[in-house]
PyMOL Python script that loads the backbone (N, CA, C, O; Angstrom):
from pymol import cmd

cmd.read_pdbstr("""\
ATOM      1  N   UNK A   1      90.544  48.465  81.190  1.00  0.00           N
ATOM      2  CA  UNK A   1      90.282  49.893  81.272  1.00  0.00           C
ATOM      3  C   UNK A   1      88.942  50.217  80.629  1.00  0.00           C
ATOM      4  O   UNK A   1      88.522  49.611  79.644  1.00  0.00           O
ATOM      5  N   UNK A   2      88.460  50.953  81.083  1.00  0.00           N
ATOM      6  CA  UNK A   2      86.995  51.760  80.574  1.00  0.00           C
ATOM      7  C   UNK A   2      86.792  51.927  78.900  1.00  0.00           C
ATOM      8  O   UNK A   2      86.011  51.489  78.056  1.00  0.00           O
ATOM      9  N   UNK A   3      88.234  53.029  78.939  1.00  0.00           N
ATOM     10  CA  UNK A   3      87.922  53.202  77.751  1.00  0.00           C
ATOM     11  C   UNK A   3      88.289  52.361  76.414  1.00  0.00           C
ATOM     12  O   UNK A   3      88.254  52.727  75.239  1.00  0.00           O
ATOM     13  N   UNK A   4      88.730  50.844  77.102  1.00  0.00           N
ATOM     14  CA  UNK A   4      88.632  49.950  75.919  1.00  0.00           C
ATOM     15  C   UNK A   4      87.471  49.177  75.702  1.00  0.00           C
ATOM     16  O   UNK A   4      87.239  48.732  74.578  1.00  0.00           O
ATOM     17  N   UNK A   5      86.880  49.014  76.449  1.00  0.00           N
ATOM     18  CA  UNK A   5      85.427  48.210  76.747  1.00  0.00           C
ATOM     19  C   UNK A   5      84.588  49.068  75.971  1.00  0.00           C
ATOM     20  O   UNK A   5      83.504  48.690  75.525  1.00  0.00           O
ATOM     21  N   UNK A   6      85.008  50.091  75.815  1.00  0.00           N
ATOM     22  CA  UNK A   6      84.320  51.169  75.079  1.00  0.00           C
ATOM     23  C   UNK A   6      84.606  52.276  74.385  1.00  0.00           C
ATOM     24  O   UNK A   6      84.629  53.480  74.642  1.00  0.00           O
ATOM     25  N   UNK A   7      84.871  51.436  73.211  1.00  0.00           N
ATOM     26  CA  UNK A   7      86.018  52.437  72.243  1.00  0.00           C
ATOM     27  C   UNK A   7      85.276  54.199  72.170  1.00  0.00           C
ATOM     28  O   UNK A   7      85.939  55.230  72.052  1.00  0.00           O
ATOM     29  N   UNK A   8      83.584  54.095  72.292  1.00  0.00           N
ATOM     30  CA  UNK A   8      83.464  55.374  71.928  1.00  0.00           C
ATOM     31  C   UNK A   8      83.338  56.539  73.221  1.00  0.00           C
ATOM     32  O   UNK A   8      83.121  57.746  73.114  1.00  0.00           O
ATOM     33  N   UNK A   9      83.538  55.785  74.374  1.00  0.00           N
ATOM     34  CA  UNK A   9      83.598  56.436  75.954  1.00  0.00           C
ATOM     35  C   UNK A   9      85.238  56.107  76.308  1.00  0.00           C
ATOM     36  O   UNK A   9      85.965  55.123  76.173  1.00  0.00           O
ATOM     37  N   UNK A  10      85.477  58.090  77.066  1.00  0.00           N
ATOM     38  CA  UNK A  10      86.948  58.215  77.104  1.00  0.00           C
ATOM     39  C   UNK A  10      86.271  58.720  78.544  1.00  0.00           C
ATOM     40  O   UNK A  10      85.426  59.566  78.835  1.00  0.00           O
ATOM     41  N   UNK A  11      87.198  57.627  79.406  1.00  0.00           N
ATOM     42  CA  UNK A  11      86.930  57.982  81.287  1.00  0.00           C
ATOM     43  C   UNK A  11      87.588  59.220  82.098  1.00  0.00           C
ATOM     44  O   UNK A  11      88.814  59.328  82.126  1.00  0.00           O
ATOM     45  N   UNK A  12      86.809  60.085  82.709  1.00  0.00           N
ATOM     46  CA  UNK A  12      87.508  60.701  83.057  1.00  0.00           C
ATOM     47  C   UNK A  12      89.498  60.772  83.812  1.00  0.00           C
ATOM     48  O   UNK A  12      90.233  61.719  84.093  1.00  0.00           O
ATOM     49  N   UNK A  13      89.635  59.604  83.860  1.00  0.00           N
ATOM     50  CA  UNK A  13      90.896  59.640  84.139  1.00  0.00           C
ATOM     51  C   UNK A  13      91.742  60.046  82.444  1.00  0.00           C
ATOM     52  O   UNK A  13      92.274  61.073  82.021  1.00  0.00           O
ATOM     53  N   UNK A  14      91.559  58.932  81.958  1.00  0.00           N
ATOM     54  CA  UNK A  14      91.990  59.068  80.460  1.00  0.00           C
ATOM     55  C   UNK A  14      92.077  60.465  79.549  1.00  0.00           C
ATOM     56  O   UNK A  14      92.877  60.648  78.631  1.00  0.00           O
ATOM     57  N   UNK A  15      90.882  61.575  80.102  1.00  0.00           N
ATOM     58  CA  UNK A  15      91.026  62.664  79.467  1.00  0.00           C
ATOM     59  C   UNK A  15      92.019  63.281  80.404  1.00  0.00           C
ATOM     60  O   UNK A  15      92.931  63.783  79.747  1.00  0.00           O
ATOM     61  N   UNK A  16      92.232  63.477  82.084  1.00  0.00           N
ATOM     62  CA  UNK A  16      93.137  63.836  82.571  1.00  0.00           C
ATOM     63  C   UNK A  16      94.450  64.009  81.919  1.00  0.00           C
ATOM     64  O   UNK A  16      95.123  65.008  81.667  1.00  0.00           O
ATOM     65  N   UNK A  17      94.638  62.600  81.696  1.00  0.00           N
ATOM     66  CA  UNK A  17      96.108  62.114  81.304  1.00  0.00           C
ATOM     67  C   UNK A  17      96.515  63.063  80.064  1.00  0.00           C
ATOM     68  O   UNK A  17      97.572  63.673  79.901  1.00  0.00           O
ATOM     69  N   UNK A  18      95.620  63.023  79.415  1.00  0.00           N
ATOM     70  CA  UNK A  18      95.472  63.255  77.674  1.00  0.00           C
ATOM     71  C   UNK A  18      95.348  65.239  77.888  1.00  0.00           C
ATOM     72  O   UNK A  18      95.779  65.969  76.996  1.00  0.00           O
ATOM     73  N   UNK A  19      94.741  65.786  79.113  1.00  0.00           N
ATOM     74  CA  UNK A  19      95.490  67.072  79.118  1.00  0.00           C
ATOM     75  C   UNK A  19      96.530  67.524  79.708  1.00  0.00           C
ATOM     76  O   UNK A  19      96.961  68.661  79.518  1.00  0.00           O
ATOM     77  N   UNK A  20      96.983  66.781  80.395  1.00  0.00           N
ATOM     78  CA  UNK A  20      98.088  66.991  81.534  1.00  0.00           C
ATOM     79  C   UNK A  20      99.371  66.549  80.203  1.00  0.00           C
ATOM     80  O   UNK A  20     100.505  67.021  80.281  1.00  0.00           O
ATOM     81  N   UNK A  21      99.063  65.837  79.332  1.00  0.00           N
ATOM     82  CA  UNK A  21     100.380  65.501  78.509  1.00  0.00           C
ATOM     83  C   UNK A  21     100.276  66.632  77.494  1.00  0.00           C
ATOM     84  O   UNK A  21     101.359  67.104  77.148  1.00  0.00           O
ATOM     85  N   UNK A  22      99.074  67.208  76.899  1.00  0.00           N
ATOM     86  CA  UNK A  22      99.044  68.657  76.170  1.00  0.00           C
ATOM     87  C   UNK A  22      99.314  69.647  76.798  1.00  0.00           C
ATOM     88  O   UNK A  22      99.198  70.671  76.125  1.00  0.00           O
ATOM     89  N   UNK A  23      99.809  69.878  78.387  1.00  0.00           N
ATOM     90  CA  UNK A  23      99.976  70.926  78.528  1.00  0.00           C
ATOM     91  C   UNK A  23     101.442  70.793  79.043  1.00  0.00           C
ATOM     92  O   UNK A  23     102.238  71.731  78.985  1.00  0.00           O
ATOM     93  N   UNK A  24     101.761  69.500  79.579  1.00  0.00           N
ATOM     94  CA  UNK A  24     103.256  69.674  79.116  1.00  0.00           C
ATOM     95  C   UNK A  24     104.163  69.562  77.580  1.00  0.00           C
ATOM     96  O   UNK A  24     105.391  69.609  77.502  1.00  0.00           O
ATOM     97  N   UNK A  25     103.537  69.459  76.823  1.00  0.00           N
ATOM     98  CA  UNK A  25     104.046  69.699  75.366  1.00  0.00           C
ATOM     99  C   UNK A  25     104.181  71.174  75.466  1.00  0.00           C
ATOM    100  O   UNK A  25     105.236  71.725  75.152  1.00  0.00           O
ATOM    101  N   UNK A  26     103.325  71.717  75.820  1.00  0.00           N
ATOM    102  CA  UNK A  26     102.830  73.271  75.449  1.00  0.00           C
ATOM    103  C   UNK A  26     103.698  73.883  76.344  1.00  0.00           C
ATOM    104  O   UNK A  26     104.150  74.976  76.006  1.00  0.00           O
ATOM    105  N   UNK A  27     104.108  73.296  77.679  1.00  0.00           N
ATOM    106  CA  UNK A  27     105.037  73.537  78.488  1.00  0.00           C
ATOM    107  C   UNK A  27     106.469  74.089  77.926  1.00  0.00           C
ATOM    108  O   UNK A  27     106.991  75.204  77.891  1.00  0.00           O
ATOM    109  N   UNK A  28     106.912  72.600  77.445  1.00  0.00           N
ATOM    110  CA  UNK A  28     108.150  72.310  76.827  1.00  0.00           C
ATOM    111  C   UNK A  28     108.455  73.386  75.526  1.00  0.00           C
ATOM    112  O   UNK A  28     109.499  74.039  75.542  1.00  0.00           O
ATOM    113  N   UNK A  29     107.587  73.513  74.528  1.00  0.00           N
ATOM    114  CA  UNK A  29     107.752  74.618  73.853  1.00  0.00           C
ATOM    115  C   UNK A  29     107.555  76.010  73.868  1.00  0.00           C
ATOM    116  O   UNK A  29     107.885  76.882  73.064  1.00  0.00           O
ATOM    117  N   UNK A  30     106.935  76.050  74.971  1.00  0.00           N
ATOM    118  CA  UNK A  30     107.540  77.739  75.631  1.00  0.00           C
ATOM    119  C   UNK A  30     108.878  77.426  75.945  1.00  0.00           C
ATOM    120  O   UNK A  30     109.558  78.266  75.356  1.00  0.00           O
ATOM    121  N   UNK A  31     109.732  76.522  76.673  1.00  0.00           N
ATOM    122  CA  UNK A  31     110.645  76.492  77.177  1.00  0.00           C
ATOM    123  C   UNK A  31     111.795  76.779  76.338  1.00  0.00           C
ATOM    124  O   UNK A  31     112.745  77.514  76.609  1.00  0.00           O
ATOM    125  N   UNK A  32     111.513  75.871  74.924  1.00  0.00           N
ATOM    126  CA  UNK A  32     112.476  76.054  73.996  1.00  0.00           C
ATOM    127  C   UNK A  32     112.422  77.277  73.166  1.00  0.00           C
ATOM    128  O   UNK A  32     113.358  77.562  72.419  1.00  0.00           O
ATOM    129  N   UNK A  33     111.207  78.118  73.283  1.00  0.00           N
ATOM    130  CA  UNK A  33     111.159  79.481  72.340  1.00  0.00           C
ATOM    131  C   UNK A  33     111.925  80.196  73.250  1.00  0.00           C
ATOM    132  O   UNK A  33     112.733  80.959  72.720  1.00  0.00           O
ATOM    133  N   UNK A  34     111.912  80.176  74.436  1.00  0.00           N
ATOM    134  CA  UNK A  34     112.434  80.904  75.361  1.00  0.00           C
ATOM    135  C   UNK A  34     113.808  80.724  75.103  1.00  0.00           C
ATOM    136  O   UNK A  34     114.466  81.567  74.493  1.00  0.00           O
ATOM    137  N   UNK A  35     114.280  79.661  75.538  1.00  0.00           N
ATOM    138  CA  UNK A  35     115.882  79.563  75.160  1.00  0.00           C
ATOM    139  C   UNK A  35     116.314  79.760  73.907  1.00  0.00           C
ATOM    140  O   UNK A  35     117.124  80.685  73.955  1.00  0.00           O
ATOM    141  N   UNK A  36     116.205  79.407  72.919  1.00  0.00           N
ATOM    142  CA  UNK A  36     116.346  79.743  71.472  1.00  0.00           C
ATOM    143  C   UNK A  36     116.316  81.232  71.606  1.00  0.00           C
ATOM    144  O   UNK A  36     117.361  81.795  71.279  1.00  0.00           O
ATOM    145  N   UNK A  37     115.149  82.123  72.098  1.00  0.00           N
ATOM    146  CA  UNK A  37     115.374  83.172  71.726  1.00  0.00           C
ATOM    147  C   UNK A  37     116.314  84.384  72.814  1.00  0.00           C
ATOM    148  O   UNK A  37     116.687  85.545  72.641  1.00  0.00           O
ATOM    149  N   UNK A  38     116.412  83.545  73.788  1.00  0.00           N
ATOM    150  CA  UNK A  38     117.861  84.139  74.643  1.00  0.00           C
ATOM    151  C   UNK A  38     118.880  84.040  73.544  1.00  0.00           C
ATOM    152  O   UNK A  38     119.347  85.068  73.053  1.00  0.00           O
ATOM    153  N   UNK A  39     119.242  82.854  73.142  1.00  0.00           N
ATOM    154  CA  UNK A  39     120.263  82.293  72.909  1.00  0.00           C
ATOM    155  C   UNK A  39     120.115  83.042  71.463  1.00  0.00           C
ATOM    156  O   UNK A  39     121.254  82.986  70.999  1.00  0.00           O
ATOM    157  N   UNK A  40     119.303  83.694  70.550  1.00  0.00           N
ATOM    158  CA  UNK A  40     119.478  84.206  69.190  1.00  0.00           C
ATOM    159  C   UNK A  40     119.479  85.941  69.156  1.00  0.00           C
ATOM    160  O   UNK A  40     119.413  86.787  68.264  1.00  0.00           O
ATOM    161  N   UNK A  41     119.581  85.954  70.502  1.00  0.00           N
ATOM    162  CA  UNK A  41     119.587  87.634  70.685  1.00  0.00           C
ATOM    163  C   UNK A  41     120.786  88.125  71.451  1.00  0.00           C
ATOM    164  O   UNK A  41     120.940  89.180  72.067  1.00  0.00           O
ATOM    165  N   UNK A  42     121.908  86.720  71.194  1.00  0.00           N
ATOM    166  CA  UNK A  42     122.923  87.744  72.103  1.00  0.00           C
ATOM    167  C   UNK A  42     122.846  87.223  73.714  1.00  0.00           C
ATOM    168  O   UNK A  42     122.708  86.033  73.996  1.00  0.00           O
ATOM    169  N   UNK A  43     122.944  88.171  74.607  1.00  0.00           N
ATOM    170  CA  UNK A  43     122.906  88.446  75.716  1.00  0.00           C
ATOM    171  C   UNK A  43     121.546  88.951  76.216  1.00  0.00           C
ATOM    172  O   UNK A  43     121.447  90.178  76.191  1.00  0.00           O
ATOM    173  N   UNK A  44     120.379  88.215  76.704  1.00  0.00           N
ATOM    174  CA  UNK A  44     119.560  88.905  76.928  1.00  0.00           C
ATOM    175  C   UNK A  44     119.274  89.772  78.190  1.00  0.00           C
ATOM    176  O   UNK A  44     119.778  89.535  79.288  1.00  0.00           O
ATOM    177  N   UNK A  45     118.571  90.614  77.976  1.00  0.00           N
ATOM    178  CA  UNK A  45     118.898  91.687  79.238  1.00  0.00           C
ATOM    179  C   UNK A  45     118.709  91.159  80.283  1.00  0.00           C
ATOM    180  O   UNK A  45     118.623  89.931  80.282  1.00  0.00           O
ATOM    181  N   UNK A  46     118.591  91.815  81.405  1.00  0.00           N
ATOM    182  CA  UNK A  46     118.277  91.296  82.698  1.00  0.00           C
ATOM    183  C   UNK A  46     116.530  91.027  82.960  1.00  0.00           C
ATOM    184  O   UNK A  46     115.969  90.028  83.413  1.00  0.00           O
ATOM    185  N   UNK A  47     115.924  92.396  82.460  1.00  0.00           N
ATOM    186  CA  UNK A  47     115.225  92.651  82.426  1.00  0.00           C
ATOM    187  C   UNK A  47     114.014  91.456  81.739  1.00  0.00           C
ATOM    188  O   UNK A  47     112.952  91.146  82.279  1.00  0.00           O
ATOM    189  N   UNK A  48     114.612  90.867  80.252  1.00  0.00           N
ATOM    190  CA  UNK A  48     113.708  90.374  79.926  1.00  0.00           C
ATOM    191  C   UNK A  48     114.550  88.310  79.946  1.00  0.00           C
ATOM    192  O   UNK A  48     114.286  87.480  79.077  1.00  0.00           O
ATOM    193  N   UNK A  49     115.592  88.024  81.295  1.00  0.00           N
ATOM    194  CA  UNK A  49     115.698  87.114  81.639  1.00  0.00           C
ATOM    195  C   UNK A  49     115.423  86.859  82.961  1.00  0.00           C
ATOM    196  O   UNK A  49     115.699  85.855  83.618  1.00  0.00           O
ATOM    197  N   UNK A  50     114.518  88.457  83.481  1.00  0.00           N
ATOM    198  CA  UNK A  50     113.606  87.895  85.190  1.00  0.00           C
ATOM    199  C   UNK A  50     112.420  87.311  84.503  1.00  0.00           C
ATOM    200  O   UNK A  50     111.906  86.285  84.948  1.00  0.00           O
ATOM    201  N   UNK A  51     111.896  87.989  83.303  1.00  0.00           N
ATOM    202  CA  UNK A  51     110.426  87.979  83.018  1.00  0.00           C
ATOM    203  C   UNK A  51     110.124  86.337  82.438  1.00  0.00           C
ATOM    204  O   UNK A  51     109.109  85.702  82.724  1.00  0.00           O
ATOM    205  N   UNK A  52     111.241  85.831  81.573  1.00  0.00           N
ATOM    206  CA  UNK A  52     111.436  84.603  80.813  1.00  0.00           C
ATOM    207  C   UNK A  52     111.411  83.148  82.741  1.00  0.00           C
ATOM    208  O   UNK A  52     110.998  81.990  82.805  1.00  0.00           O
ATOM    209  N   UNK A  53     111.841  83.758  83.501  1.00  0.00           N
ATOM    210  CA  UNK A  53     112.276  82.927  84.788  1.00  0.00           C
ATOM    211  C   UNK A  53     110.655  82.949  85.423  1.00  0.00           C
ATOM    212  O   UNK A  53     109.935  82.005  85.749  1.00  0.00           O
ATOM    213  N   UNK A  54     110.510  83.818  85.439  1.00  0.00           N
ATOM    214  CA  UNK A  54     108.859  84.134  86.293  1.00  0.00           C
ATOM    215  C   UNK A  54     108.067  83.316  85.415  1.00  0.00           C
ATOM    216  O   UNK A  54     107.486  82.489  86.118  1.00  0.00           O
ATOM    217  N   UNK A  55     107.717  83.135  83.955  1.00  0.00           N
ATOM    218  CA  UNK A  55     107.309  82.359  83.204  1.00  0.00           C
ATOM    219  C   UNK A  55     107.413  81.142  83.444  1.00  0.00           C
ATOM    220  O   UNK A  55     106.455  80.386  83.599  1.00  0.00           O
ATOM    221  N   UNK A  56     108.999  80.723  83.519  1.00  0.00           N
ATOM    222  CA  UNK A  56     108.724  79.270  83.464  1.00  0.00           C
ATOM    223  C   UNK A  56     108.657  79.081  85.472  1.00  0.00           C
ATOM    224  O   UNK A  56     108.681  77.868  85.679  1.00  0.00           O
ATOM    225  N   UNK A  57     108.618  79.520  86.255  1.00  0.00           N
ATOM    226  CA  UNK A  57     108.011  79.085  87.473  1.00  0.00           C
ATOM    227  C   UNK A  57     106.663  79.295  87.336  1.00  0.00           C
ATOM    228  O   UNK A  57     105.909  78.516  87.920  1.00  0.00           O
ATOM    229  N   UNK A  58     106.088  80.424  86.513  1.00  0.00           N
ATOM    230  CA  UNK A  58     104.177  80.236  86.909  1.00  0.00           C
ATOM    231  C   UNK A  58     104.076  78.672  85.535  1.00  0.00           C
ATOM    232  O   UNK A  58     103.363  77.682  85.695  1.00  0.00           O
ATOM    233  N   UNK A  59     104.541  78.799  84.921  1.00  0.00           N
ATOM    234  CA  UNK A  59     104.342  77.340  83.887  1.00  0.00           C
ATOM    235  C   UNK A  59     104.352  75.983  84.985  1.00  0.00           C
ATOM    236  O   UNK A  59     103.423  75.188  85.130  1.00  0.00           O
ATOM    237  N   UNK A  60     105.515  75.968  85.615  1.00  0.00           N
ATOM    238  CA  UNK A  60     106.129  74.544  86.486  1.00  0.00           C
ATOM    239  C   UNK A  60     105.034  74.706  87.739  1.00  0.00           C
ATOM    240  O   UNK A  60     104.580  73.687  88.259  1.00  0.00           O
ATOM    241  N   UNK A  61     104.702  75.792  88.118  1.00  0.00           N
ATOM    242  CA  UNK A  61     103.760  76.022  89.339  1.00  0.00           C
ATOM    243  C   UNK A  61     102.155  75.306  88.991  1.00  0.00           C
ATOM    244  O   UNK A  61     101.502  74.498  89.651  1.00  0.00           O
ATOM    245  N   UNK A  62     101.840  76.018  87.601  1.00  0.00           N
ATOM    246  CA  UNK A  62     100.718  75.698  86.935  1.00  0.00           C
ATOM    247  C   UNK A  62     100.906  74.002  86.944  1.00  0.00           C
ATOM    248  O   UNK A  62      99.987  73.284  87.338  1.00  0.00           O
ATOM    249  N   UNK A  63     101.513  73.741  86.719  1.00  0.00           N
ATOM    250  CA  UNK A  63     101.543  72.117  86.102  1.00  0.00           C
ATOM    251  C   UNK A  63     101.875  71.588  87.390  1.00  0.00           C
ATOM    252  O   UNK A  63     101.562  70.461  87.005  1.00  0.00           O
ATOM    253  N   UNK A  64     102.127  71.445  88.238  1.00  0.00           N
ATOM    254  CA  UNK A  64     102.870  70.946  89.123  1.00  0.00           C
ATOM    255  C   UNK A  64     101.167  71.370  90.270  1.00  0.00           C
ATOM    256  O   UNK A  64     100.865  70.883  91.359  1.00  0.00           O
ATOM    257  N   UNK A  65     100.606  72.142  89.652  1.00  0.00           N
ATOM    258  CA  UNK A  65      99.262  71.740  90.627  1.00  0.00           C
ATOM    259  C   UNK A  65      98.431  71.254  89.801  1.00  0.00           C
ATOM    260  O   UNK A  65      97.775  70.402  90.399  1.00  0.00           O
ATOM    261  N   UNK A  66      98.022  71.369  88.445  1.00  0.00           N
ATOM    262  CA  UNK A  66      97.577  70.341  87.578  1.00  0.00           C
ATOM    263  C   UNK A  66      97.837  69.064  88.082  1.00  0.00           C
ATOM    264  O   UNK A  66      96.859  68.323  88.182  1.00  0.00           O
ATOM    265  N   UNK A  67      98.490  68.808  88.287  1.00  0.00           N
ATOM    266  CA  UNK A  67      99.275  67.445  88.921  1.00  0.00           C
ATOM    267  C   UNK A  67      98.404  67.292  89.843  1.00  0.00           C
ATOM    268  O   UNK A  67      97.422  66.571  89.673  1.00  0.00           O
ATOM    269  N   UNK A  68      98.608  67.876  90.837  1.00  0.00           N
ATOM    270  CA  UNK A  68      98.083  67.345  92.062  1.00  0.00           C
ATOM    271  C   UNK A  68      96.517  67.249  92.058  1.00  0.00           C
ATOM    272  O   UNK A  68      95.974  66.226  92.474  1.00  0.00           O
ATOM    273  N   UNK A  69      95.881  68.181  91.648  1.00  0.00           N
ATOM    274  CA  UNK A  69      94.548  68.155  91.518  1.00  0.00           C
ATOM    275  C   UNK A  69      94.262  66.817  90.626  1.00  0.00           C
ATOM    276  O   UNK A  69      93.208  66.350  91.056  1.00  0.00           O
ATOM    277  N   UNK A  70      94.629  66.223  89.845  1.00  0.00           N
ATOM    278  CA  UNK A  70      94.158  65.670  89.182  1.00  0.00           C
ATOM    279  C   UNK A  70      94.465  63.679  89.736  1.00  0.00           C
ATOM    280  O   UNK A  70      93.851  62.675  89.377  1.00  0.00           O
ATOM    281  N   UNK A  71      95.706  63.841  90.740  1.00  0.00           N
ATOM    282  CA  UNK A  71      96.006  62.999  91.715  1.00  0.00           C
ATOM    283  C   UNK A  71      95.125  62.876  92.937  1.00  0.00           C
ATOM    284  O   UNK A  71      94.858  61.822  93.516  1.00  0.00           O
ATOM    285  N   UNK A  72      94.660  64.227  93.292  1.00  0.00           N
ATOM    286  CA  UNK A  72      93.763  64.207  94.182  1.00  0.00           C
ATOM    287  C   UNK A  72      92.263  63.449  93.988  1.00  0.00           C
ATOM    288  O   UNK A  72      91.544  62.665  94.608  1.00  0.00           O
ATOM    289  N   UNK A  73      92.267  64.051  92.968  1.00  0.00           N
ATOM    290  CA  UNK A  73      90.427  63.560  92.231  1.00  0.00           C
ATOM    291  C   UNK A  73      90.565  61.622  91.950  1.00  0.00           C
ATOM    292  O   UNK A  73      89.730  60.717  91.984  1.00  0.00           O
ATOM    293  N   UNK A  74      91.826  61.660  91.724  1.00  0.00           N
ATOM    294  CA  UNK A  74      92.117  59.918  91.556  1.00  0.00           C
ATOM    295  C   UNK A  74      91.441  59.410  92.570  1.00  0.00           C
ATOM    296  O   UNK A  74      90.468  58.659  92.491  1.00  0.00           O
ATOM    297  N   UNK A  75      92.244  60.051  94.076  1.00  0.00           N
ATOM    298  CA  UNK A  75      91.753  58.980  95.197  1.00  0.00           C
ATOM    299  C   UNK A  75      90.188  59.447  95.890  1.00  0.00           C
ATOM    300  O   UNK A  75      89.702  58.667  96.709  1.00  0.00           O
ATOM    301  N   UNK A  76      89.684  60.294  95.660  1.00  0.00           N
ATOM    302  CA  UNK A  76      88.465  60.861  95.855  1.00  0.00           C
ATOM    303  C   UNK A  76      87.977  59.749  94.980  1.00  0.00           C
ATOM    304  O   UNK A  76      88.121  58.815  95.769  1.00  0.00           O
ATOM    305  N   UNK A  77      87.729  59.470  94.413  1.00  0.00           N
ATOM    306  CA  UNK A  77      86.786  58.893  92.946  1.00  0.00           C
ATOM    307  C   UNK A  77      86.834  57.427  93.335  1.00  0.00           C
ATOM    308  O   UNK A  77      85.821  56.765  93.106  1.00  0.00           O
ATOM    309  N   UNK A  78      88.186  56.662  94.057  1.00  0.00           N
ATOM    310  CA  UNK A  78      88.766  55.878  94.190  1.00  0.00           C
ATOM    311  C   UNK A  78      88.042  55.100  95.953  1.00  0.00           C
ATOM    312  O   UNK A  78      87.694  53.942  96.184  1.00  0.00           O
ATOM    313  N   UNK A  79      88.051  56.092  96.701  1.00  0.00           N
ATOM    314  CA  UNK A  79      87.419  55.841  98.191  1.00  0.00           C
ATOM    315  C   UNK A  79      86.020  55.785  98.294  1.00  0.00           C
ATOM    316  O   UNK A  79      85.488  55.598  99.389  1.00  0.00           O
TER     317      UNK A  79
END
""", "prot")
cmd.dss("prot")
cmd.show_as("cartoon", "prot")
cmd.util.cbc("prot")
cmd.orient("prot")
């Protein structure tokens, strides 16, 4: 790999990886503030369990084309 040949150069794939895994961390803990805080308020309304749902689809939407773009640029780079 690139970036062992060269400890002080990080290849563009390698930084990919390295944000695509920070933004599913960042993912995952919206997910759990979200549930935790359904789950510490009772019953949450309707109201603010459409808004918590719309969240995590623009989150999974967001990432889930992160994904692809960054799969895409693989085989571009690659051909």
């Amino acid at each position: 790999m690139a970036h062992q040949e060269h400890p002080g150069i990080i290849s563009d794939e390698v930084r990919d990886e390295i944000r695509l895994y920070e933004c599913a961390r960042k993912y995952e803990t919206i997910i759990k503030q979200s549930r935790r805080g359904g789950a510490s308020h009772g019953r949450a309304s309707s109201n603010q369990s459409n808004r918590n749902e719309a969240i995590m689809q623009t989150l999974t939407r967001f990432l889930h084309e992160l994904r692809t773009k960054s799969t895409d640029s693989d085989y571009s780079t690659r051909a």
